[in-house]
N, C-alpha and C positions, 0 to 999 in steps of 0.2 A: 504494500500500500504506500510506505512512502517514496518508493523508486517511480511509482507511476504517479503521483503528485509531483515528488520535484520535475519528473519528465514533462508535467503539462506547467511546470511555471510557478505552481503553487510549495511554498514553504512550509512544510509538516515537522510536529515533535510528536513523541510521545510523551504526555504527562502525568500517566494515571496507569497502573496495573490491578490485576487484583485474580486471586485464586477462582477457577471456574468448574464446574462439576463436569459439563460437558464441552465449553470451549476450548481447542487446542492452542499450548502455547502459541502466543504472537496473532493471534486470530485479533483480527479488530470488535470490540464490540461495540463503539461509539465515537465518535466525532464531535466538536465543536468548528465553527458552525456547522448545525445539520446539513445532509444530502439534500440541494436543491435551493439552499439558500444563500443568498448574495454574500461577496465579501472582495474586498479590495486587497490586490495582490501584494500591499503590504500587513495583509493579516497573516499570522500563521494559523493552520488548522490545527487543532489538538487531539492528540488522538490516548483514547484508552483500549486498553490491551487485554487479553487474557495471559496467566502464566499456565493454563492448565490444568488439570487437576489439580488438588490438595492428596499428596502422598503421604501417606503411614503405615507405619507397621502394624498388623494386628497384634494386639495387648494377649499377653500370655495369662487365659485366664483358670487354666487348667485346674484341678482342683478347690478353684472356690466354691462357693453358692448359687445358686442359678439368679440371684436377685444380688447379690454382688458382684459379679459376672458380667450381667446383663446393666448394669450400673456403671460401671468400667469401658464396656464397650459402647455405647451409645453417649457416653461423655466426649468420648474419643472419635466419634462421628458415624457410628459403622449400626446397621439396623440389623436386630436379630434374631434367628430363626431355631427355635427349642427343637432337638428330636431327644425322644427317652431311647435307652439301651442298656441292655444289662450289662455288668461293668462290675469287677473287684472292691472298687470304690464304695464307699458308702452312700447310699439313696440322696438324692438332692444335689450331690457334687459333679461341675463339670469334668467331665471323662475325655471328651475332645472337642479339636475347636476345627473348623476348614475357613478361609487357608489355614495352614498352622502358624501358630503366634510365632512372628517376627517376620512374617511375611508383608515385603512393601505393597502396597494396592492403592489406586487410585479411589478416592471419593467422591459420593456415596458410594459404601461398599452393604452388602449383605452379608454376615458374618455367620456360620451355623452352628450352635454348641450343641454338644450332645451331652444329654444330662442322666447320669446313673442312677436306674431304678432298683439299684444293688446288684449283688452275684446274683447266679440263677440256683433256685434251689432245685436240689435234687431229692429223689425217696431215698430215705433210711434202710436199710438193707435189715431183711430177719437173718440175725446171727441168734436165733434162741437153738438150742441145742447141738449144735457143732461146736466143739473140741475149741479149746481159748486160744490155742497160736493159730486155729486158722481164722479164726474171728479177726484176732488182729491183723493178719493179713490181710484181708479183705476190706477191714476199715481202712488201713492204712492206703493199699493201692486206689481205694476211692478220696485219698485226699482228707482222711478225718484223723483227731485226734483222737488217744486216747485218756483220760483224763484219769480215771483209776480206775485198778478192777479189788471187787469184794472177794470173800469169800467165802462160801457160807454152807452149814454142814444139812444133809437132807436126806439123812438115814441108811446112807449106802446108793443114793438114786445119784444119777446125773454125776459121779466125779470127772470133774476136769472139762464137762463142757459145760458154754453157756445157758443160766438158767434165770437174767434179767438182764434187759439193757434198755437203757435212756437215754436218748431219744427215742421212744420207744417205735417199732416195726413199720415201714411207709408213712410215717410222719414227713413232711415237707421242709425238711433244713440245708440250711447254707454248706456248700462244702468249707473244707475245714471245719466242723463246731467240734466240740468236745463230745464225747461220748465216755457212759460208764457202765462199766458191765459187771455183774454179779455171777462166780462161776462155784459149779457144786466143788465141796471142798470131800475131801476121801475120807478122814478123818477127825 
């Protein structure tokens, strides 16, 4: 624009920029005087400009709150879009972000947190009456703790295998929880 002004005679600046969500750097967005109005070739015309976007990093909001999060992000200019997903994390806490934080992006941006509706629970396994090492086995390879086992005497019945356990049998808990188990004792 001002290659083609000086070329016609007229003396142009630019006096004025400013951050634009859709104008590309150097893009004119206005003039003084306007398009089509008189002026004497010793005016200069003034010209304002776009720099372009406003660039940022997406804020690393990982593990906050979804209402802290979402707080942090839309301070920082970026609108945002909740998905829930089960997640290691504790319920409520953001789990992931797209882009990922510290990714530059022009603005407005749409920012997506994914917020953890907790682990995914699984059924409790019946360990009643099989033998205690292979209970713990079993716990163990599904990712459960064992928290303590009892022992308890039952007239000669049941030595050595499982004969209670808590959480008890298809109960819906977190992997990892603790479990305890009461095993007949021989003597």
């Amino acid at each position: 624009a001002l290659d083609m002004m000086e070329g016609a005679g007229v003396h142009a600046a630019v006096t004025d920029s400013f951050w634009h969500p859709t104008a590309l750097k150097g893009e004119v967005l206005g003039q003084t005087p306007l398009a089509g109005q008189l002026s004497t070739a010793t005016n200069t015309v003034t010209l304002t400009v776009s720099l372009g976007p406003v660039r940022r990093p997406v804020p690393d909001v990982v593990r906050l709150g979804l209402s802290s999060a979402t707080t942090v992000l839309e301070a920082s200019g970026f609108t945002v879009l909740v998905e829930m997903l089960e997640h290691d994390l504790r319920a409520g806490l953001v789990a992931e972000v797209w882009p990922e934080a510290g990714t530059e992006v022009d603005l407005p941006m749409e920012v997506r947190v994914a917020v953890s509706i907790g682990p995914p629970l699984i059924h409790m396994p019946l360990v009643l009456g099989i033998e205690r090492e292979r209970a713990e086995i079993l716990l163990d390879s599904l990712g459960f703790e064992l928290a303590e086992v009892a022992y308890r005497f039952r007239f000669g019945r049941d030595p050595g295998r499982v004969i209670q356990q808590s959480p008890p049998p298809d109960s819906l808990v977190r992997p990892g929880s603790l479990v305890s188990l009461v095993v007949g004792r021989r003597s």
